[in-house]
matplotlib code that plots the C-alpha trace (Angstrom):
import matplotlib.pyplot as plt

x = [-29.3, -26.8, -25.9, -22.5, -25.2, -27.2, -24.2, -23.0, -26.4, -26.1, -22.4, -23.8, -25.3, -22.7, -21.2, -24.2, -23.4, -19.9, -20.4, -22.7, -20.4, -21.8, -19.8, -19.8, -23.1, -25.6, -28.2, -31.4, -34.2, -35.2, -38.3, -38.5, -35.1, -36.4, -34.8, -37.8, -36.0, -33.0, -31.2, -27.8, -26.2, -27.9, -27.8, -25.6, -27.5, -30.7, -29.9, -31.2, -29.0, -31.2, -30.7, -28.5, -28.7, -30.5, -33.1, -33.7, -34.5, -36.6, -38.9, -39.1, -39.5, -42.6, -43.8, -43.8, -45.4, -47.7, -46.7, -43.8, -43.7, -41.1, -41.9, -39.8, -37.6, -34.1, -31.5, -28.1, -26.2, -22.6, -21.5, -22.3, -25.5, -25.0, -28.0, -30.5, -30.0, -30.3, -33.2, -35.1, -34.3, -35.7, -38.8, -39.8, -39.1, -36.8, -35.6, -32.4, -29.3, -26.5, -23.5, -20.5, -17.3, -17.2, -17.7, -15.1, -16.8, -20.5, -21.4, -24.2, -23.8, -20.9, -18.5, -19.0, -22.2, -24.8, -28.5, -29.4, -28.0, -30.2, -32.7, -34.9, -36.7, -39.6, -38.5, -35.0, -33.4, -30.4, -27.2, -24.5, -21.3, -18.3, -20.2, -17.3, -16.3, -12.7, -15.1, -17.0, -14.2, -12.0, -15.0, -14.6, -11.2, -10.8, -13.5, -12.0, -8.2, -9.7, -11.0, -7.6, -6.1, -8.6, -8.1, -4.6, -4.4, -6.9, -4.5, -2.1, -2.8, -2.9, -0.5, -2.2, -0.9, -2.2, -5.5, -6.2, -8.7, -11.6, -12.0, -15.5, -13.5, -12.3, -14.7, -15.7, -13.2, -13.2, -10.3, -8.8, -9.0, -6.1, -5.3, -3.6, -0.7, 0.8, 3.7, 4.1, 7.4, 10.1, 12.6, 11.9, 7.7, 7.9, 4.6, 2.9, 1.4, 2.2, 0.0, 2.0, 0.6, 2.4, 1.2, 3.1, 5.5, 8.5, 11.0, 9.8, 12.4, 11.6, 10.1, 8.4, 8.4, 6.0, 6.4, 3.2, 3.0, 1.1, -1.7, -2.0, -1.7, -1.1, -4.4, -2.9, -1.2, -4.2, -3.9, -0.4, 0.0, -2.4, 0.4, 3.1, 1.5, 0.1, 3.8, 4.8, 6.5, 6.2, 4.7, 4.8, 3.5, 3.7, 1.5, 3.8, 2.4, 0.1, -1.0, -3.7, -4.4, -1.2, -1.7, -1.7, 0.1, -2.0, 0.3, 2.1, 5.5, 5.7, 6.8, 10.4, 12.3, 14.4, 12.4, 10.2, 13.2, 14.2, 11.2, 11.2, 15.0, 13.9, 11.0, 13.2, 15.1, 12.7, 11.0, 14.2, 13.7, 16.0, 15.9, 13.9, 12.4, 12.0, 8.6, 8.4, 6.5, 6.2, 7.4, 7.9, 10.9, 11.9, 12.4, 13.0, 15.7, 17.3, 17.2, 19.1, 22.6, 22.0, 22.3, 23.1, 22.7, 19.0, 18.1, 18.0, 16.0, 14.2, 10.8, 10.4, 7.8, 7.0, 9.5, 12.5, 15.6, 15.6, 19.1, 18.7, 21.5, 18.8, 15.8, 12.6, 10.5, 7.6, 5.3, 5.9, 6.2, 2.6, 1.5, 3.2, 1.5, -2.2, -1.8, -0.7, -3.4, -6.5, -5.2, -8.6, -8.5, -10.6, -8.5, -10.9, -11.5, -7.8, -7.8, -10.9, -9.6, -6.3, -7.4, -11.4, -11.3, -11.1, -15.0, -16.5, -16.0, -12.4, -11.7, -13.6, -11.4, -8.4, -10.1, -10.9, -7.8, -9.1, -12.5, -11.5, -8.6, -7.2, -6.2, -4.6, -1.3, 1.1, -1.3, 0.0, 3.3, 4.6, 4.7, 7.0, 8.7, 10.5, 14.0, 15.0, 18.0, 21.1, 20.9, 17.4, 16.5, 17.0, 18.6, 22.0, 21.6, 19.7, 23.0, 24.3, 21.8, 22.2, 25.9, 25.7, 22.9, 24.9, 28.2, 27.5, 24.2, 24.1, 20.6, 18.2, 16.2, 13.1, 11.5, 7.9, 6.7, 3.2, 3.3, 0.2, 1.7, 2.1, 4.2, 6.6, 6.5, 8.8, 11.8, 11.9, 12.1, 14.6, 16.6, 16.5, 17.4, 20.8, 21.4, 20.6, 23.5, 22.6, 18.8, 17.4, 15.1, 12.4, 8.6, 6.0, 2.5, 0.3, -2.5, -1.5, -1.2, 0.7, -0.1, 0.9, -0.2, -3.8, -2.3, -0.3, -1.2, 0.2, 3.0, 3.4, 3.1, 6.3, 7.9, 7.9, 9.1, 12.2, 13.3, 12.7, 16.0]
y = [0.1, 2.8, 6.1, 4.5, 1.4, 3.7, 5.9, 2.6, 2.4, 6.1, 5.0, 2.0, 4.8, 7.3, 4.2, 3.7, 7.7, 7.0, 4.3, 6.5, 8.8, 11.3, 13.0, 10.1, 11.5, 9.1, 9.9, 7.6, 8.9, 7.1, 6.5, 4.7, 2.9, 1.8, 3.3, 4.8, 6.1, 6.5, 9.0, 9.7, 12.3, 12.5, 15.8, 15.1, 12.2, 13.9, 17.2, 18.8, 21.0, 20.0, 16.4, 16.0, 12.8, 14.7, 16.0, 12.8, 10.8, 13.3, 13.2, 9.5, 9.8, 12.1, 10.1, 6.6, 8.6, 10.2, 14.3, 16.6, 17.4, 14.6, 14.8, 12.8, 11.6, 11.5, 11.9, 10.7, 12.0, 11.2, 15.0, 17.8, 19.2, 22.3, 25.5, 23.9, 20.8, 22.5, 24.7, 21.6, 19.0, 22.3, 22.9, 19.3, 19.5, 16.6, 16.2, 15.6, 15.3, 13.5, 13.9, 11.9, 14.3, 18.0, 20.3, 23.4, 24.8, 24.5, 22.9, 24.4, 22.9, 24.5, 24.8, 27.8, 28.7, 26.7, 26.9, 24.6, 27.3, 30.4, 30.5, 33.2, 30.0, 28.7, 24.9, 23.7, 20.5, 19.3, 19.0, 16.4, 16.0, 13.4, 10.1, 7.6, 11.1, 9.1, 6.8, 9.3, 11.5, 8.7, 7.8, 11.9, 11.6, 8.8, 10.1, 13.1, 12.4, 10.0, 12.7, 14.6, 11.9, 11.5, 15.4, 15.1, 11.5, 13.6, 16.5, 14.6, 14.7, 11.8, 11.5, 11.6, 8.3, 6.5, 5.4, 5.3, 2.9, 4.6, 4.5, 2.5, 0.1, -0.8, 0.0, -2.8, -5.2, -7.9, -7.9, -4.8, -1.4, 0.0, 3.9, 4.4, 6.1, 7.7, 8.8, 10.3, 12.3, 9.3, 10.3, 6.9, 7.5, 10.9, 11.8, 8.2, 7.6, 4.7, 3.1, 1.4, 0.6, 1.5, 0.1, 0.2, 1.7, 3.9, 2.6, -0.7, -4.0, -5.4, -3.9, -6.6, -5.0, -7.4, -7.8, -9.0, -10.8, -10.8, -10.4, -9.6, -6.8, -5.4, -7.4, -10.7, -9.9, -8.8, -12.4, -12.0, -8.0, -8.2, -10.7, -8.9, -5.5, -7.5, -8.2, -4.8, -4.6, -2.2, -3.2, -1.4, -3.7, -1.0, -1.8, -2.6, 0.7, -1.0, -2.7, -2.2, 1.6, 2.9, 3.8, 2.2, 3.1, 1.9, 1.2, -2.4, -1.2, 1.4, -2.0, -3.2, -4.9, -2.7, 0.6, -1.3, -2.4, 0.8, 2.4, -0.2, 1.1, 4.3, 4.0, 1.7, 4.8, 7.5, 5.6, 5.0, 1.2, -0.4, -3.9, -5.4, -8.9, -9.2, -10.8, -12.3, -14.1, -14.4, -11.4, -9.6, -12.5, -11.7, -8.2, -8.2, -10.8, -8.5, -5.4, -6.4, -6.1, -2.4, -2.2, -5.3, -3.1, -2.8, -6.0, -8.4, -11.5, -13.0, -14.9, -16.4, -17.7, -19.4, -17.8, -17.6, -15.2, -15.4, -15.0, -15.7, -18.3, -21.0, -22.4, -21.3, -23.6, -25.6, -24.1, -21.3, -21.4, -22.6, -19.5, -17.7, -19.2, -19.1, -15.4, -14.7, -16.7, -15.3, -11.8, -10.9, -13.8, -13.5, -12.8, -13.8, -17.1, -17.9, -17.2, -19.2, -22.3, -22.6, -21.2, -23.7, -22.0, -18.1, -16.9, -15.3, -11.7, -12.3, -13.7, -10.9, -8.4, -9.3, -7.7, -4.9, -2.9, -4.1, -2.7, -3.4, -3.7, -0.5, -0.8, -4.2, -3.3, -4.7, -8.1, -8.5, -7.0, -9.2, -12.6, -12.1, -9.6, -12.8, -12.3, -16.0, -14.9, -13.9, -10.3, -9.8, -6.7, -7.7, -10.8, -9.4, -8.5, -11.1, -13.0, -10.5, -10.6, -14.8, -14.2, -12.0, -14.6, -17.8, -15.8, -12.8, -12.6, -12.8, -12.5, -15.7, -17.4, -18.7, -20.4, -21.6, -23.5, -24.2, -27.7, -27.3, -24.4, -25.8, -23.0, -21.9, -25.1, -27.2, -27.9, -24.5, -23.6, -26.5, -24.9, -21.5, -22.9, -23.9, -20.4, -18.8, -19.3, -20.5, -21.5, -23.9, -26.5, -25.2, -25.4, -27.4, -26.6, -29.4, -27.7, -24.0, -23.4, -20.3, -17.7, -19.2, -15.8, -16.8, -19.6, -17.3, -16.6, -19.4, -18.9, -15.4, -16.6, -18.8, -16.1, -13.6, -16.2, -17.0, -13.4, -11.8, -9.6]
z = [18.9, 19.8, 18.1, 16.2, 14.7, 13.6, 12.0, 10.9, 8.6, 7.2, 6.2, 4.1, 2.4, 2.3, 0.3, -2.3, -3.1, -3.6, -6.1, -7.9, -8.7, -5.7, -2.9, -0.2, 2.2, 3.8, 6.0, 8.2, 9.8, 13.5, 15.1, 18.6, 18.2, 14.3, 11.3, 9.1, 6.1, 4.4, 2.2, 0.1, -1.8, -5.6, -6.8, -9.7, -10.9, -10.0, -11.4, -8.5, -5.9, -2.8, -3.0, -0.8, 1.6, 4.4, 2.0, 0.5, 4.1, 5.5, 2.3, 2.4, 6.3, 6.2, 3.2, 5.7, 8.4, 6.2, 8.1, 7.2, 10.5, 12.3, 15.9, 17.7, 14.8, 15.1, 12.3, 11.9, 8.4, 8.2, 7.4, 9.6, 7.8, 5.7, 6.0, 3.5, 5.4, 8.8, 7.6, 6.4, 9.9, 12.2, 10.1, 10.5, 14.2, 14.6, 17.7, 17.5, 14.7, 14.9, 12.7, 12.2, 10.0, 10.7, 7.0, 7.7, 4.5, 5.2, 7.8, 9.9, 13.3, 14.4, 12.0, 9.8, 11.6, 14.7, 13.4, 16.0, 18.4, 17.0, 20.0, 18.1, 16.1, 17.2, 17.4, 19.1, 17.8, 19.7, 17.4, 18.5, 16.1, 16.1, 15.9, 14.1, 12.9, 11.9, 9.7, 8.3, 7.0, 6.1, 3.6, 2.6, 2.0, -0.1, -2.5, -3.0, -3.2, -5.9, -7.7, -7.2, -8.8, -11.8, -12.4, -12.6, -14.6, -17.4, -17.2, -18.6, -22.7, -24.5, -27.4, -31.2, -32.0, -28.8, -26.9, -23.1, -22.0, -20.4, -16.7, -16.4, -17.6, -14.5, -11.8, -9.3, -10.7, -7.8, -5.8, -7.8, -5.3, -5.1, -5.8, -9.5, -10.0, -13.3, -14.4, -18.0, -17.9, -18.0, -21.0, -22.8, -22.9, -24.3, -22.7, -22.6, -19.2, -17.8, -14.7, -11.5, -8.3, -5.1, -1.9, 1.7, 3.3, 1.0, 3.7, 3.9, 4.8, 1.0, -1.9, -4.1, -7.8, -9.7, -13.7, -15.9, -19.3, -22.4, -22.2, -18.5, -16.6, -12.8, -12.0, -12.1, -8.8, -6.8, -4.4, -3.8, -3.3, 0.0, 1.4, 0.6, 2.0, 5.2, 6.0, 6.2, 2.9, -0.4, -3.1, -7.1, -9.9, -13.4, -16.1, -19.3, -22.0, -24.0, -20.7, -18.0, -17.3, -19.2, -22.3, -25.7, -28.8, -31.9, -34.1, -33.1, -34.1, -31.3, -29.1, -29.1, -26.5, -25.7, -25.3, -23.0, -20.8, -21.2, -19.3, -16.6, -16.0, -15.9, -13.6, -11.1, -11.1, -10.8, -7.6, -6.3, -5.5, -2.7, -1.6, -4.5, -4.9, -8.3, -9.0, -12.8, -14.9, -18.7, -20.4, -16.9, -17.1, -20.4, -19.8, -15.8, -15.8, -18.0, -15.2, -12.0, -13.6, -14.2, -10.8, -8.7, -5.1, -5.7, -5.7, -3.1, -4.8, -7.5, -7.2, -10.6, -11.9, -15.8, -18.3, -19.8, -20.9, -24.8, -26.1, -29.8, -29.8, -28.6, -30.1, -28.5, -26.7, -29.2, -26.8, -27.2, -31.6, -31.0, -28.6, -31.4, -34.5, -32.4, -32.1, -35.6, -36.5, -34.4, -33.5, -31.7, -29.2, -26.3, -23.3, -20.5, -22.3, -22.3, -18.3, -18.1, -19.9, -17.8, -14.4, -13.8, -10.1, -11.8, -11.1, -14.5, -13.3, -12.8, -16.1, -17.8, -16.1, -17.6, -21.2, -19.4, -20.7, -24.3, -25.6, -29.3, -31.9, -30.9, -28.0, -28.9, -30.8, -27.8, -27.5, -31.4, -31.1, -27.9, -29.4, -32.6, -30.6, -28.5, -29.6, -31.9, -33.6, -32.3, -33.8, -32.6, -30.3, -26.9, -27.6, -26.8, -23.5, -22.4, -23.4, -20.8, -18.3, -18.5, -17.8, -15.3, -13.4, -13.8, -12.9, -10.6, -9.0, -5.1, -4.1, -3.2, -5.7, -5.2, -8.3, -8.9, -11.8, -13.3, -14.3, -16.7, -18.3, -22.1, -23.4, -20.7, -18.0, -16.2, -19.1, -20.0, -16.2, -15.7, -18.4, -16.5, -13.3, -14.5, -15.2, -12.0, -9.6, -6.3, -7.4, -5.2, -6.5, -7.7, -6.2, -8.5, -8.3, -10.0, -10.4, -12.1, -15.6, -17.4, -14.9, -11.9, -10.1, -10.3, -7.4, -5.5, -2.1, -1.0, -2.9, -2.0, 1.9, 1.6, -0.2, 2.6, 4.8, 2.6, 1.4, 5.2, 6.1]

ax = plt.figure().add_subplot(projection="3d")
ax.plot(x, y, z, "-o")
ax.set_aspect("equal")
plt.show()
C-alpha cells in the first residue's frame, strides 16, 4: 500500500470524529506495510484534552505490540500534529509521520514550530506533510464552516410564540446533505427564520426554485435536486415556516394564504432569482402559481406537478374534501405512514424523515392550518388572486410548461390536473406516470432528467 492508501484509512477516521460531533482528525499507526492501530479526535466526548487522534492510535498501537516504545512504526494523521502530538510520536520513537492538511495555528511540523527538526533530542523522526493535503482540509473546512453556520442559525432568537425543531432531528437523513441556509430578516417574517437550500452556481443558465406541500418539506426534492445541480444549474428549494428547518409558529392561525405568498415574494426578491423554472406541487402550486405574474421576467418555465389554483368560484375536488375531513378528523396523523402507504419503494428511513420536522403537536400548527386554509369561496384569502394568477396563465404567460401527473394521486390527480392544463396557455400534454401517487417527487429523477432537457436555453 502507498502513503495516500494509508492517508485514505486515517480519513475514514477523520470521518467517524466528524460524525461524533469532534473536529474532523484521524490518525493509523503502520507496521511493515500493515496498519496496527487507529485513532480519532475524542476529547469532547471523552472529556479529556489529550485525546486527540494521534494520542488515541499510538495508545492502542503500543497496547497491540505490547511496548510504548514504536520502533519502526510509521504514523499517518490527517492534520499536521500539534506539540503534545509531536512530543508523544518522538518519545515512542516512531520512525516516521506523515501528515496530510497543514495547522497555521498549531501545528508542530513546520508550521508554527518543527519538533521533528530540534536536533538536541535524543531520537529523530522524519516529518513529511501534504499527503491528499486537498482531502484532508476539505474534510477541515466543511466541519467548521458548518459550525459557522450553526453559530449564526442559534444567533438568530427564536420568537416567544414559535418553536424550532432541534437539529438531531435531522442528522444522517438519507439522501439529505446539503448546507442550510437561513434568513430571518424578510419584512413579512418579522424575525421567523425561514430554511432554503441553495445549491449551484449564482449565475447559473436556469435556476430551478422548488415549492413543497403539506406535509412535506425541502426533503421531498432530494432525487431531483442532484439532477438539476449535475447539469450545471441553481437550485433553492425554501422550507414553507411551519415547515422543515424553518421555524414553527404554534398557534395555527399564524398561517394564511396570503402572508405565506407573501414571504415567498419576498424571498424571490431578496435572492434576486433570474431565469426560474418553477417547480410545484401541492400547496407549492397553490401558492407558486400565484407568483410568476409579480414579475413575468423572472421566470422562464413551470414544471408542474399534482395541484391546483383554488379560486373560490369552483368547487374543490372530492379528493381533496376527503384529505380535508381526514385531517380535521385525526389531527396527529403519522406523516411517515402516509409517505409509506402511497410511495411501497420509499425505504423506512426515508419515510420517517419526512416527521422529522414534527416531534409533537407543537410543532404541528401549519400540518392543521394548511387544509381548511384551501381557499372555497369566492371571498376567501387567496382566492382572489389566484382568480388573477389563472388569468394571467391562460392569457399572458410565455414560458414552457412541462406538466407531470401522478395517476394514483386520489386527491389532486389526473381530472384536477386536466382541469389545470386548460388554464395554462401553451401546455403541452401532460406526462402520466402510472406508478406515482400524491407526491410525484418521490419518482422524480427521471422526471427531473427530461426536464433539463426541455427547459435548456
Amino acid at each position: 500500500m502507498t502513503d495516500e492508501d494509508f492517508m485514505r484509512e486515517a480519513l475514514a477516521q477523520a470521518r467517524l470524529a466528524a460524525a461524533a460531533g469532534e473536529v474532523p482528525v484521524g490518525a493509523v499507526v503502520v507496521r511493515g506495510g500493515q496498519v496496527i492501530a487507529r485513532g480519532h479526535n475524542r476529547p469532547v466526548g471523552a472529556h479529556d484534552p489529550t485525546a486527540h487522534a494521534e494520542i488515541a492510535a499510538l495508545r492502542a498501537a503500543a497496547e497491540s505490540l505490547g511496548n510504548y516504545r514504536l520502533d519502526g512504526c510509521e504514523l499517518f494523521v490527517t492534520l499536521e500534529p500539534c506539540a503534545m502530538c509531536s512530543g508523544a510520536i518522538l518519545h515512542a520513537r516512531l520512525a516516521r509521520v506523515i501528515y496530510g492538511a497543514p495547522d497555521s495555528k498549531t501545528g508542530a511540523a513546520g508550521s508554527v514550530m518543527n519538533l521533528f527538526a530540534e536536533q538536541r533530542l535524543n531520537h529523530q523522526t522524519g516529518a513529511q506533510g501534504g499527503v491528499l493535503a486537498d482531502e484532508c482540509g476539505a474534510l477541515l473546512a466543511d466541519f467548521f464552516r458548518q459550525r459557522r453556520q450553526e453559530a449564526r442559525a442559534s444567533a438568530q432568537p427564536l420568537r416567544e410564540d414559535a418553536l424550532r425543531t432541534p437539529e438531531g432531528r435531522f442528522v444522517g437523513l438519507p439522501g439529505y446533505r446539503w448546507e442550510p441556509h437561513f434568513v430571518h430578516d424578510l419584512p413579512s417574517l418579522a424575525g421567523l427564520r425561514m430554511h432554503y437550500l441553495d445549491e449551484g452556481p449564482r449565475d447559473a443558465p436556469l435556476t430551478w426554485l422548488c415549492l413543497h406541500g403539506n406535509p412535506a418539506w425541502s426533503y421531498l426534492y432530494r432525487t431531483m435536486i442532484p439532477v438539476f445541480l449535475q447539469a450545471g444549474d441553481r437550485v433553492v428549494a425554501p422550507d414553507l415556516v411551519g415547515f422543515g428547518k424553518s421555524d414553527k409558529p404554534k398557534r395555527d392561525a399564524a398561517h394564511s394564504f396570503g402572508w405565506h405568498r407573501q414571504v415567498l415574494l419576498e424571498l424571490v426578491e431578496r435572492l434576486d432569482l433570474q431565469d426560474v423554472i418553477l417547480v410545484v406541487q401541492d400547496w407549492g402550486g397553490l401558492l407558486g402559481l400565484t407568483l410568476p405574474m409579480e414579475a413575468p421576467e423572472r421566470y422562464r418555465g413551470l414544471l408542474v406537478m399534482n395541484t391546483t389554483l383554488a379560486t373560490g368560484d369552483a368547487p374543490l375536488s372530492p379528493g381533496f374534501l376527503a384529505w380535508r375531513e381526514m385531517c380535521a378528523k385525526n389531527p396527529a396523523f403519522d406523516v411517515a405512514r402516509l409517505f409509506a402507504r402511497g410511495n411501497p419503494h420509499m425505504s423506512p428511513e426515508e419515510c420517517a424523515a419526512y416527521n422529522a420536522p414534527f416531534p409533537d403537536a407543537g410543532h404541528r400548527a401549519a400540518l392543521r392550518a394548511f387544509p381548511p386554509m384551501v381557499p372555497d369561496q369566492p371571498d376567501a384569502d387567496g382566492a382572489a388572486v389566484s382568480r388573477q394568477a389563472r388569468d394571467f396563465l391562460s392569457s399572458q404567460w410565455s414560458g414552457r410548461t412541462l406538466m407531470a401527473i401522478g395517476a394514483q394521486d386520489p386527491v389532486l390527480g389526473e381530472p384536477v390536473m386536466r382541469a389545470l392544463r386548460a388554464l395554462i396557455r401553451g401546455c403541452p400534454e401532460p406526462r402520466v406516470l402510472p406508478q406515482a401517487g400524491h407526491f410525484v417527487q418521490e419518482h422524480g429523477e427521471a422526471l427531473a432528467r427530461e426536464a433539463v432537457g426541455y427547459f435548456r436555453p
